[in-house]
VMD Tcl script that builds the backbone (N, CA, C; Angstrom):
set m [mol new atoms 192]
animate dup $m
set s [atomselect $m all]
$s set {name element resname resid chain x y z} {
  {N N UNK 1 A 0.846 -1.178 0.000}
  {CA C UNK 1 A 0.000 0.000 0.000}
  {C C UNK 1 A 0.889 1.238 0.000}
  {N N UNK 2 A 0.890 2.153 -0.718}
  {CA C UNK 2 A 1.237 2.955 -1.078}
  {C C UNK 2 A 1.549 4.570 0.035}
  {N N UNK 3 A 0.199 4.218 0.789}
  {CA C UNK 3 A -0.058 5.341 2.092}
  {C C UNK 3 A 0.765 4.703 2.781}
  {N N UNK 4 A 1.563 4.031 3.168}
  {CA C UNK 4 A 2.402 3.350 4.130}
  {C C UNK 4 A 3.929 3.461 4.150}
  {N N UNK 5 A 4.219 3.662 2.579}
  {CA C UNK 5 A 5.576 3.857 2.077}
  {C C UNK 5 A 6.013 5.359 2.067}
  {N N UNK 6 A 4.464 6.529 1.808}
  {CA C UNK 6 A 4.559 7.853 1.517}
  {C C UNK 6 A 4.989 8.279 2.743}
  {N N UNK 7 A 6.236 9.239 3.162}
  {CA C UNK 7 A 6.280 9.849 4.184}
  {C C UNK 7 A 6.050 11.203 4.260}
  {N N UNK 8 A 5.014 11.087 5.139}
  {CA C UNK 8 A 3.634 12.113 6.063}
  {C C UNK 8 A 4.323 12.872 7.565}
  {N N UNK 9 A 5.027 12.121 7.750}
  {CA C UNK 9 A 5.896 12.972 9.256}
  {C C UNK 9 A 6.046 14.222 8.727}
  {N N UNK 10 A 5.637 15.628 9.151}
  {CA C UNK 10 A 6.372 16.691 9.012}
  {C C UNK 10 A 7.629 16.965 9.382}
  {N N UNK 11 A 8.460 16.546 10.585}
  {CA C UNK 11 A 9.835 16.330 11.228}
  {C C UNK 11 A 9.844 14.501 11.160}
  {N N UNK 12 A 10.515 14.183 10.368}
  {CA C UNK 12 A 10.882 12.314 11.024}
  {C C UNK 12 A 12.446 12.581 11.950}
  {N N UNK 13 A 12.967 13.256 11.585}
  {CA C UNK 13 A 14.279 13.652 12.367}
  {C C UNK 13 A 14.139 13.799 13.653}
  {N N UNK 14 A 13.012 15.088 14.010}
  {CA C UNK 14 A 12.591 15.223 15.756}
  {C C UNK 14 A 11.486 14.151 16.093}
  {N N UNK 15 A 10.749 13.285 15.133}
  {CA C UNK 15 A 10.100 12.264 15.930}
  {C C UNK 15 A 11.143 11.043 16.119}
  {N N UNK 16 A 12.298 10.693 15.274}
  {CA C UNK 16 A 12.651 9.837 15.394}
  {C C UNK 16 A 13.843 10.210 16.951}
  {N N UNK 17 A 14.221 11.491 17.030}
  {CA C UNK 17 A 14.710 12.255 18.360}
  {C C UNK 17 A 14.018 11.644 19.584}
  {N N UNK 18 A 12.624 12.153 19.653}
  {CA C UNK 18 A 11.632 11.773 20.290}
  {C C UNK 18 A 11.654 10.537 20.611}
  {N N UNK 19 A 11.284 9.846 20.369}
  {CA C UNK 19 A 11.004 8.163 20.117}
  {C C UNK 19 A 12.111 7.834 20.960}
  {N N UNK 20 A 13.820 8.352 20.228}
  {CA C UNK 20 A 15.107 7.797 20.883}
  {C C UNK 20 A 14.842 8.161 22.243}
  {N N UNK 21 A 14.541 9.414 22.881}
  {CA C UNK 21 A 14.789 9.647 23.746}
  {C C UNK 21 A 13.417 9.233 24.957}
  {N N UNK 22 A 12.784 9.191 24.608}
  {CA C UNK 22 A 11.654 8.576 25.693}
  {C C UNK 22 A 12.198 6.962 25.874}
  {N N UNK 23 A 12.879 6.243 25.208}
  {CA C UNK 23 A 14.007 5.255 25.846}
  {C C UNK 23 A 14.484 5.146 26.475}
  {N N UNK 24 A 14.935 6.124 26.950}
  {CA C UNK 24 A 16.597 6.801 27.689}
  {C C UNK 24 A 16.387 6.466 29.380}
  {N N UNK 25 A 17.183 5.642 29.776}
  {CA C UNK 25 A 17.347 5.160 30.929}
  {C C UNK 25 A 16.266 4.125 31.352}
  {N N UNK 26 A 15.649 3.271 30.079}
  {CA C UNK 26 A 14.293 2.227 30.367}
  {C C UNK 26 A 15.565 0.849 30.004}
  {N N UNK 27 A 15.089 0.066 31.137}
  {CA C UNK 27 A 15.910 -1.524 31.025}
  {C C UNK 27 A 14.925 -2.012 29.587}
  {N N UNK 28 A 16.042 -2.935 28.871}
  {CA C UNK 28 A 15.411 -3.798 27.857}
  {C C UNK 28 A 13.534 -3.942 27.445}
  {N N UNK 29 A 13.666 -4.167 28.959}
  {CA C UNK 29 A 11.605 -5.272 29.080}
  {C C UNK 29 A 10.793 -3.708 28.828}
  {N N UNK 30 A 11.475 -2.845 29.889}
  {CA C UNK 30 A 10.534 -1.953 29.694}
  {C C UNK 30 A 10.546 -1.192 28.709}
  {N N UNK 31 A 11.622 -0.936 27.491}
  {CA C UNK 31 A 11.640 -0.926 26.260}
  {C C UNK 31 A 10.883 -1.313 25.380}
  {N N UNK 32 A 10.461 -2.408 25.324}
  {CA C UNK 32 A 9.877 -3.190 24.624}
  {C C UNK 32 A 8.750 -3.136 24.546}
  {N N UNK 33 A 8.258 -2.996 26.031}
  {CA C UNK 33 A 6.987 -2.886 26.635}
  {C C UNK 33 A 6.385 -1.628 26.609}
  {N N UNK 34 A 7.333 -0.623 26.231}
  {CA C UNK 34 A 6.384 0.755 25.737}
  {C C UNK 34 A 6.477 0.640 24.451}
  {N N UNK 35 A 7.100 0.198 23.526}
  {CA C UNK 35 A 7.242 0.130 21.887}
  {C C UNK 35 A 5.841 -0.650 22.110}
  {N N UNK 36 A 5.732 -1.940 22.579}
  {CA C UNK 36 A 4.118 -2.786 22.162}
  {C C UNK 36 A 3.030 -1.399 22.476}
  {N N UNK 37 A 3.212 -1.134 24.000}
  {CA C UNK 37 A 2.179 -0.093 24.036}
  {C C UNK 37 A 1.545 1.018 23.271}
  {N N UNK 38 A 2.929 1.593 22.647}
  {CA C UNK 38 A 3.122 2.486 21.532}
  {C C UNK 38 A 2.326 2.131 20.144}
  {N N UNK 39 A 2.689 0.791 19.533}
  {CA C UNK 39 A 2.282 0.046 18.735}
  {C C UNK 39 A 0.981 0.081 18.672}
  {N N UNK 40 A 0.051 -0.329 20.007}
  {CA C UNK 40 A -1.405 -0.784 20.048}
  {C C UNK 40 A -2.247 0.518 20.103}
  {N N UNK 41 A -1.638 1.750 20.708}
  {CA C UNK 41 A -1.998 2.960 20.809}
  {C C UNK 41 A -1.998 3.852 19.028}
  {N N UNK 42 A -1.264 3.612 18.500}
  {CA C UNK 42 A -0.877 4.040 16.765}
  {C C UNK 42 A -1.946 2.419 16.304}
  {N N UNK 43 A -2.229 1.710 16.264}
  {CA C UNK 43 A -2.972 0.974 16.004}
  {C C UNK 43 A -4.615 1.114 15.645}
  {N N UNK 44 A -4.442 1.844 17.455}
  {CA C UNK 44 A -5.893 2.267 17.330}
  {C C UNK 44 A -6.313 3.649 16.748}
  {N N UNK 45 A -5.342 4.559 16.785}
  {CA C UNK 45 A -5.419 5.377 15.817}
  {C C UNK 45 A -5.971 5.436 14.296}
  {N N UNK 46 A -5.203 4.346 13.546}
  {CA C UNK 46 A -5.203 3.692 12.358}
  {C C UNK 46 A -6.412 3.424 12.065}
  {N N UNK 47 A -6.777 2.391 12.780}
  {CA C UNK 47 A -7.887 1.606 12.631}
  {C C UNK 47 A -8.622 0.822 11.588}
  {N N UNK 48 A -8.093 0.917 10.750}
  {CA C UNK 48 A -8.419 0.507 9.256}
  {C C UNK 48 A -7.726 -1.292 9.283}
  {N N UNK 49 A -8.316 -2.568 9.772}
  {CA C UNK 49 A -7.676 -3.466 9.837}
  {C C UNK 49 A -6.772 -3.747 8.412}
  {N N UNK 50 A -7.507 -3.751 7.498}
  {CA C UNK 50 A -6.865 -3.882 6.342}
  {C C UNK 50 A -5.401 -2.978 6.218}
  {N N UNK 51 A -5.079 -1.866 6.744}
  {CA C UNK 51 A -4.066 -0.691 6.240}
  {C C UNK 51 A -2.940 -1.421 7.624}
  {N N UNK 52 A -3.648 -2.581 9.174}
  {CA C UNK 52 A -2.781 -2.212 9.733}
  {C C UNK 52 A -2.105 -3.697 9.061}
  {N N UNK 53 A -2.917 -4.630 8.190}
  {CA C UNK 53 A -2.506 -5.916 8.486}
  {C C UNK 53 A -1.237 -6.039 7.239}
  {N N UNK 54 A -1.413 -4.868 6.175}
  {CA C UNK 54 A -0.545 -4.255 5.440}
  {C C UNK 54 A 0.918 -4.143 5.972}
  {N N UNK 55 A 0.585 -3.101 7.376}
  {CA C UNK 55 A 1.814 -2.400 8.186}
  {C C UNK 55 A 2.440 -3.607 8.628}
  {N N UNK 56 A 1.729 -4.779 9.334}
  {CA C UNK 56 A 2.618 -6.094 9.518}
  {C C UNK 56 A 3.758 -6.216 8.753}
  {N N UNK 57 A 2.795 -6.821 7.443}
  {CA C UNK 57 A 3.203 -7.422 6.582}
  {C C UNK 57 A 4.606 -6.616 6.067}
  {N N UNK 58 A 4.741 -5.512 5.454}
  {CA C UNK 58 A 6.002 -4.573 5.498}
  {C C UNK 58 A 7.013 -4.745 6.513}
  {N N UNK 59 A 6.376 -4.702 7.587}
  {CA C UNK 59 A 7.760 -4.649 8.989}
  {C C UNK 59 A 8.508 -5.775 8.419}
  {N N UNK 60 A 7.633 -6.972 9.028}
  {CA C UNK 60 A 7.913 -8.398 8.579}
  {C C UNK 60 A 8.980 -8.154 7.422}
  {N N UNK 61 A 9.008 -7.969 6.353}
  {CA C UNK 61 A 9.495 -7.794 5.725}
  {C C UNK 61 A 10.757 -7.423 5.496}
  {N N UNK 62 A 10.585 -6.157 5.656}
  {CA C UNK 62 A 12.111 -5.092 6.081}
  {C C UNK 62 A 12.824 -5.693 7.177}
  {N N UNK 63 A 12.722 -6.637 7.830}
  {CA C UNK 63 A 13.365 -6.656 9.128}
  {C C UNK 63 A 13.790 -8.350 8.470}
  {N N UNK 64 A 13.741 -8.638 7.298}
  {CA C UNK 64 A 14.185 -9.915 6.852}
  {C C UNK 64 A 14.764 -9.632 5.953}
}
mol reanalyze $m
mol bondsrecalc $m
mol representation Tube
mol addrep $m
């Protein structure tokens, strides 16, 4: 899908800032455990099952 690849961030530089730094001093688990949270929260945002089962499918992907 096409809306998925287009980048829409007005700053990706200060969100990707952002993102790094709300990390900062979290052990591994709890890392992880705000990325899922993060995840299900932008999820429900989305909401479009079809657009998120897309977003899977891509990660999946890129990360192989």
């Amino acid at each position: 899908m096409d809306a998925l690849k287009t980048p829409r961030i007005t700053d990706p530089d200060g969100f990707y800032a952002e993102l790094l730094g709300a990390h900062e001093g979290m052990s591994e688990a709890d890392s992880h455990a705000m990325n899922a949270r993060l995840v299900l929260l932008l999820a429900n945002a989305v909401g479009d099952r079809g657009v998120l089962s897309e977003a899977i499918a891509l990660a999946k992907k890129a990360g192989g």
